[in-house]
Legacy VTK file of the C-alpha trace (Angstrom):
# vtk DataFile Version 3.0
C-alpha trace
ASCII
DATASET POLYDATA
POINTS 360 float
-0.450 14.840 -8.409
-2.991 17.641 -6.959
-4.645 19.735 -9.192
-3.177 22.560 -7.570
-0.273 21.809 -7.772
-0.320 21.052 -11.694
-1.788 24.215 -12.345
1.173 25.745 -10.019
3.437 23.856 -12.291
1.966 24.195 -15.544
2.242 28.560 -14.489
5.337 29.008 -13.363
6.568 27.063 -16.198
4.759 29.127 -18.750
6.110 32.292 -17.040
9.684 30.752 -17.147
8.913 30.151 -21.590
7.139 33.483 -21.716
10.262 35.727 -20.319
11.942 33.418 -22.734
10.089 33.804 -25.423
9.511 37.850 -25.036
12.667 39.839 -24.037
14.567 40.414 -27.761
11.306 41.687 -28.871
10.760 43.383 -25.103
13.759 45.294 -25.656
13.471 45.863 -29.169
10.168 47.203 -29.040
10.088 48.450 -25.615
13.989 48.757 -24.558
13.258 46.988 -20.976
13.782 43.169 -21.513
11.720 43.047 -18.805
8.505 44.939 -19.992
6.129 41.675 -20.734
7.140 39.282 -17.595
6.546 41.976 -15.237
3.294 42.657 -16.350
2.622 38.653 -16.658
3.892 38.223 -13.422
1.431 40.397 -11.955
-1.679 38.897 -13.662
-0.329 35.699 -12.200
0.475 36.565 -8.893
-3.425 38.322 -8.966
-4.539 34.806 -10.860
-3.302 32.379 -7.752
-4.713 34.720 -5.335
-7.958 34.825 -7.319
-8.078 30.962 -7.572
-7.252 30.388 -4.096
-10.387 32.631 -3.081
-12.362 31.296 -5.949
-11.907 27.731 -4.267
-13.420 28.577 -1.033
-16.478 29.322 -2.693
-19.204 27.266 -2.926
-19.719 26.869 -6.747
-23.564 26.164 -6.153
-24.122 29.622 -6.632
-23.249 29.678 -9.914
-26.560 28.575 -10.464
-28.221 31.922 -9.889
-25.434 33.322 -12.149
-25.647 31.318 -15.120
-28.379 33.468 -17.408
-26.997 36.975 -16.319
-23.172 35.635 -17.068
-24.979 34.622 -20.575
-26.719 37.951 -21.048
-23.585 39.784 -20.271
-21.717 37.744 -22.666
-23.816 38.359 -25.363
-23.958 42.255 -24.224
-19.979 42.037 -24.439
-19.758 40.258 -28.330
-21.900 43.465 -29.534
-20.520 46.032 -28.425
-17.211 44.492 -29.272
-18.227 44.790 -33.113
-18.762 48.717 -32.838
-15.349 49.218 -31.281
-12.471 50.243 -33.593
-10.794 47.292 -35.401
-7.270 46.304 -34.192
-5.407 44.263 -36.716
-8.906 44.378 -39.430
-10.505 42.391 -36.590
-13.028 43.286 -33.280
-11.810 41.124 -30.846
-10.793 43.525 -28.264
-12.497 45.836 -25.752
-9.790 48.638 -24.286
-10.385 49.855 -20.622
-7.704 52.065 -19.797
-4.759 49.846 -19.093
-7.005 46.736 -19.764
-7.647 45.217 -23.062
-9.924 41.322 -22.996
-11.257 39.579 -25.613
-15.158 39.050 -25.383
-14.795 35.474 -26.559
-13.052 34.093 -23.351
-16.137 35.328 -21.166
-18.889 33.468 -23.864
-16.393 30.506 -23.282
-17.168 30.524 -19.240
-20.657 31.719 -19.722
-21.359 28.653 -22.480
-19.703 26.280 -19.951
-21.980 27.612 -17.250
-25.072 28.091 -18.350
-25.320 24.557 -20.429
-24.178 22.873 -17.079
-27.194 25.078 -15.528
-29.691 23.933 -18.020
-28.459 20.060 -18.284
-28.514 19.846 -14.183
-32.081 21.164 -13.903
-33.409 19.005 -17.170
-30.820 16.077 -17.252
-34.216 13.609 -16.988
-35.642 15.369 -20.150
-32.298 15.719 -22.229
-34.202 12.923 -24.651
-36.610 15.066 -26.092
-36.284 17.618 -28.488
-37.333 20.575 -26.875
-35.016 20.107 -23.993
-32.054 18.036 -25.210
-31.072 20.531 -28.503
-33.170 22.887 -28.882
-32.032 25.694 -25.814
-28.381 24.597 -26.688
-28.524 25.237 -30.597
-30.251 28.345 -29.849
-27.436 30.069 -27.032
-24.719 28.266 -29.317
-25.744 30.019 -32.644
-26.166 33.505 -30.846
-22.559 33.473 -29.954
-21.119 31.894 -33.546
-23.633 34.616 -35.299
-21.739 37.337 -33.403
-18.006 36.022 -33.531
-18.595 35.855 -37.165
-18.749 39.080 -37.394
-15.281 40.379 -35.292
-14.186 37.176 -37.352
-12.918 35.112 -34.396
-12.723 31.328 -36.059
-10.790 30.058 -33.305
-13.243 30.948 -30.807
-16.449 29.721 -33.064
-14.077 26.100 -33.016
-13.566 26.182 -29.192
-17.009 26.767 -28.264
-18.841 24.268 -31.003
-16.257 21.826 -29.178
-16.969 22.498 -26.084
-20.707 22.550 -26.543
-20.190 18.965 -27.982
-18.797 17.604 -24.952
-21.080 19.272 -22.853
-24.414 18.245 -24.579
-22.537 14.123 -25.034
-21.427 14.440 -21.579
-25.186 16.049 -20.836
-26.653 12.495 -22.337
-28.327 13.825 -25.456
-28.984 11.248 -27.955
-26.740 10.032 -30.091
-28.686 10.619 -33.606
-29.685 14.425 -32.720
-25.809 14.760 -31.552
-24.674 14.015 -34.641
-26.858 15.450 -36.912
-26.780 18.901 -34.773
-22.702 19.026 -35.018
-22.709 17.603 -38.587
-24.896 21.004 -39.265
-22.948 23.083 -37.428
-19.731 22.004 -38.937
-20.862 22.573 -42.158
-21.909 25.921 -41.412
-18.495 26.862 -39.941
-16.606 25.584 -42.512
-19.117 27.206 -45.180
-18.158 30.586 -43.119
-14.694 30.127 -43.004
-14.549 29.313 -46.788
-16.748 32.087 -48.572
-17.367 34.569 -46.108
-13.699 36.278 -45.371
-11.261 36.366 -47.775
-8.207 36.201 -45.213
-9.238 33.082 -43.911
-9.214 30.941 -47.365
-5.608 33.048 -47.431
-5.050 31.450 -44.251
-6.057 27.864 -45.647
-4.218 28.164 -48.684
-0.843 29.118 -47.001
-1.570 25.702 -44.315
-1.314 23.723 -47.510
1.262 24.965 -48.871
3.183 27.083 -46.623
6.500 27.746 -47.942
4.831 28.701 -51.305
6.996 31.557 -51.977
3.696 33.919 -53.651
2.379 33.806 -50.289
5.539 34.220 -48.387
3.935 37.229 -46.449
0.873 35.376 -45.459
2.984 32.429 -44.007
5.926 34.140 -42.575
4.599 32.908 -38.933
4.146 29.244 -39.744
7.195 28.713 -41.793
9.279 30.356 -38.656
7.699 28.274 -36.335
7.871 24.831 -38.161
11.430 26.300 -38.635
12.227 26.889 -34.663
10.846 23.278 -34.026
12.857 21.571 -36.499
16.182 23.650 -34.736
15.166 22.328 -31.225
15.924 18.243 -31.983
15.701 15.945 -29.873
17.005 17.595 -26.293
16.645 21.739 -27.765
19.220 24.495 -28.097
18.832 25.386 -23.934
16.782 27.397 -22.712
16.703 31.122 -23.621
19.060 29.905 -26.705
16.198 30.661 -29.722
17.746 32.117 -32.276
14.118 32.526 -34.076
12.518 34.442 -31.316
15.319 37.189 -32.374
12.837 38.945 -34.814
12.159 35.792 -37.097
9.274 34.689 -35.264
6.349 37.216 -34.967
5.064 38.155 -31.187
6.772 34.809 -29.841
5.333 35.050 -26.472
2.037 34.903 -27.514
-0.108 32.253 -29.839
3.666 30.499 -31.244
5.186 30.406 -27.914
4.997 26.840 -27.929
7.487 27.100 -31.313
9.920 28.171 -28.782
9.074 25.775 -26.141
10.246 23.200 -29.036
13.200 24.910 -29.962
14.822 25.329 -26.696
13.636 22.578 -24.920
13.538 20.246 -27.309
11.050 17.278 -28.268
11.829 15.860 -24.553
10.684 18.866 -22.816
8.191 19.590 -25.218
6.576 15.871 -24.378
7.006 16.851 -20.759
4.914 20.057 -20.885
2.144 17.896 -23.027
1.991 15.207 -20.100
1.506 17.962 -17.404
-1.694 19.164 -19.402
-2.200 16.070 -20.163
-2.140 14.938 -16.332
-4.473 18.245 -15.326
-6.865 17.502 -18.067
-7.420 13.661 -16.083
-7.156 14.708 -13.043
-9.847 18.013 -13.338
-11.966 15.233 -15.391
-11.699 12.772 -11.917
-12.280 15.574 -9.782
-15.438 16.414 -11.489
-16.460 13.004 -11.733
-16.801 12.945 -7.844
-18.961 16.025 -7.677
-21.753 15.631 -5.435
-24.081 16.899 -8.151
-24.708 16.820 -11.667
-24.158 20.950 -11.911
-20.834 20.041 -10.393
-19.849 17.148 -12.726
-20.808 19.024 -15.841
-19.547 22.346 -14.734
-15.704 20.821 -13.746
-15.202 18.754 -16.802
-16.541 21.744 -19.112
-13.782 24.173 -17.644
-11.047 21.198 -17.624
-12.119 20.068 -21.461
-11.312 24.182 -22.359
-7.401 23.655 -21.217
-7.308 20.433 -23.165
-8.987 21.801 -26.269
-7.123 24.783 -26.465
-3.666 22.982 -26.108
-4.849 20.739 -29.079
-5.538 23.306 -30.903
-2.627 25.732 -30.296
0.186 22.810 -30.471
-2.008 21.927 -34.041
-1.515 25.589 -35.109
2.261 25.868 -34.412
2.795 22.570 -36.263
0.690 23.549 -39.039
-1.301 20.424 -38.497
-4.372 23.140 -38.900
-4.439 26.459 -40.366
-3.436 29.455 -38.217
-6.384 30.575 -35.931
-5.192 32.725 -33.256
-5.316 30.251 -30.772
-3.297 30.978 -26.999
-1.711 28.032 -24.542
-2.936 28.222 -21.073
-0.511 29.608 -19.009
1.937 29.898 -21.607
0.921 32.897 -23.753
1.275 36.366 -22.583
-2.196 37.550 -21.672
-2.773 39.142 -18.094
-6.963 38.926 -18.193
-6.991 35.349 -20.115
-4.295 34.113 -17.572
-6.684 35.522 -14.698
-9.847 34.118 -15.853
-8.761 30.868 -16.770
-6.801 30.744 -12.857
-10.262 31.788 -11.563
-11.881 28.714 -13.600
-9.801 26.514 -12.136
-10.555 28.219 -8.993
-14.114 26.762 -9.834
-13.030 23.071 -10.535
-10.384 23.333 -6.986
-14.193 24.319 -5.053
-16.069 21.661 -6.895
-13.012 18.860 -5.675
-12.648 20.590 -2.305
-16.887 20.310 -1.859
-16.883 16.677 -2.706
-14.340 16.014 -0.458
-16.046 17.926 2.457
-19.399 15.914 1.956
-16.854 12.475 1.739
-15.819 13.866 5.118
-19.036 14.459 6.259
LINES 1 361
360 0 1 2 3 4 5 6 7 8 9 10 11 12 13 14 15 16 17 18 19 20 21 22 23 24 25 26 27 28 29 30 31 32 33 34 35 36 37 38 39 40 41 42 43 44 45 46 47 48 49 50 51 52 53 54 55 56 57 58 59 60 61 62 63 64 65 66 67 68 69 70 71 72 73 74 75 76 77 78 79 80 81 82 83 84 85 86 87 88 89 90 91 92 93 94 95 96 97 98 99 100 101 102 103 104 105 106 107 108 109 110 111 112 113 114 115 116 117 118 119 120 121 122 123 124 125 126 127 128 129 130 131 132 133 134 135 136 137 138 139 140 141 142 143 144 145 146 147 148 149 150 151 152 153 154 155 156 157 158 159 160 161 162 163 164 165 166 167 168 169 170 171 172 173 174 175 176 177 178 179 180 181 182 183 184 185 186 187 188 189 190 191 192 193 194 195 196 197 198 199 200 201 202 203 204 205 206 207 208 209 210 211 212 213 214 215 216 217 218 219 220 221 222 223 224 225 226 227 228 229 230 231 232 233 234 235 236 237 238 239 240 241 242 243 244 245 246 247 248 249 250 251 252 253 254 255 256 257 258 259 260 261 262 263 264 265 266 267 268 269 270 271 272 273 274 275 276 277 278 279 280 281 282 283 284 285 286 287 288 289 290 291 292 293 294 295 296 297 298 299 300 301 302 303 304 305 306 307 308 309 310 311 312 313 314 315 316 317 318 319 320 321 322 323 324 325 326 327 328 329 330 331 332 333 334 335 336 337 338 339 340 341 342 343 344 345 346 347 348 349 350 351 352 353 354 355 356 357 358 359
């Protein structure tokens, strides 16, 4: 199947879960059923057209982009942390109507500029000073900063993705592993001592129908609770009875609770193959790059989908503690939905490139 048309898929399927998901509390907290699809529907309509154009462009210019999209990210995770706190947390920069989280540009910009520094010293990647060194030092910046908004989730997605980038890069084996064997430790030394909420958080994964912590697992024990309902085949769609006000914001980071519940364990296994099928088939399409800037750049952006859908499905299971972790295409979230279309904008010109130099 194209990748187009699994990303097609994959988005108008999410839109179809998020309506689902979102009109009791739409109408509840905003009397119009309506209120979140229509906005969705927007970013999405604005997302294809963005991809489309994105596409047509030749993605060897990213090249010249790669150190001011880093600079800007960095610029962006600072001035996050002397905004106002929403929720106890600085995740969020406000612009009028629009509201993004920092964190999903440092994810591009990470992607980017490794693929930009691998390309140009892929021959070198066995010494020290150009295999780790650059990468430890642009990784740590960003996990320093989104320490400090806490954003774990974020921290988890880009140590992951640097992995595969710098094993995908050809870094050797013995600095890989003792690099991410450091780094995990010092993640898991942050998340343990350094914010209270998050050993809250890992005490109510262990145990989360413990009922001292009943507030602090409310969210997991609804969602474990809405996939248990769904079965084998699900309730039918729009029949959740736990996105009535059980389930907190369901169209967002536990929409895929309600996927469960309404679709059942059949549909839910469907949706899982179709990212499942885009993560293989952005990975092949990479793999045929005419470049190494191409190859590295395609899988980084197709390995973010896959990671994040491991992640999020792990969350709403309770397989890991709750992060804050969205589904492509799924949650509601007009500038995430439009940046990730416009990354796979990037991965449709890399494919479309290597087939016009096939052609040629």
């Amino acid at each position: 199947m194209p990748l187009f048309l699994l990303v097609l898929v994959l988005l108008v399927i999410g839109l179809v879960m998020m309506f689902s998901a979102s009109y009791a509390n739409a109408y509840y907290y905003y009397e119009d059923s309506y209120y979140f699809i229509k906005r969705q529907a927007v970013w999405a309509a604005m997302g294809i057209i963005i991809m489309v154009a994105v596409s047509y462009f030749d993605y060897h210019h990213l090249h010249k982009f790669a150190i001011p999209i880093l600079i800007l990210s960095y610029i962006l995770l600072f001035v996050v942390l002397l905004l106002p706190a929403v929720n106890y947390v600085h995740r969020w920069i406000i612009i009028g109507p629009l509201n993004f989280q920092p964190s999903e540009i440092a994810k591009f910009a990470l992607i980017l500029v490794f693929s930009h520094l691998i390309s140009l010293n892929y021959k070198r990647m066995d010494t020290f000073l150009y295999g780790i060194l650059p990468y430890i030092l642009i990784l740590g910046g960003m996990v320093l900063l989104l320490q400090q908004e806490p954003h774990y989730s974020a921290i988890v997605i880009l140590v992951a993705l640097a992995g595969v980038m710098l094993f995908v890069g050809g870094v050797k084996f013995r600095w890989f592993f003792a690099v991410f064997l450091l780094i995990g430790a010092a993640v898991l030394y942050m998340v343990l001592f350094t914010k209270s909420y998050a050993n809250e958080r890992i005490i109510g994964w262990l145990d989360p129908f413990n009922p001292d912590i009943q507030a602090d697992t409310w969210q997991t024990r609804q969602s474990l609770m809405s996939i248990g309902s769904g079965g084998l085949l699900g309730l039918g769609l729009g029949q959740s009875r736990q996105k009535y006000l059980y389930l907190p914001e369901p169209q967002n980071d536990f929409i895929f609770a309600v996927v469960c519940e309404e679709l059942g364990f059949i549909g839910a296994l469907i949706i899982i193959i179709l990212f499942a099928l885009l993560v293989w088939r952005g990975v092949t399409v990479s793999l045929r790059a005419r470049d190494k800037f191409g190859m590295l750049l395609g899988i980084g952006l197709t390995m973010q989908v896959g990671i994040q859908v491991v992640l999020n499905i792990a969350v709403v299971t309770n397989t890991i503690p709750n992060t804050g972790i969205s589904l492509p295409f799924f949650s509601y979230g007009g500038t995430s939905l439009v940046i990730l279309m416009a990354q796979m904008g990037v991965v449709l010109s890399i494919s479309r490139n290597s087939t016009i130099e096939k052609a040629s």
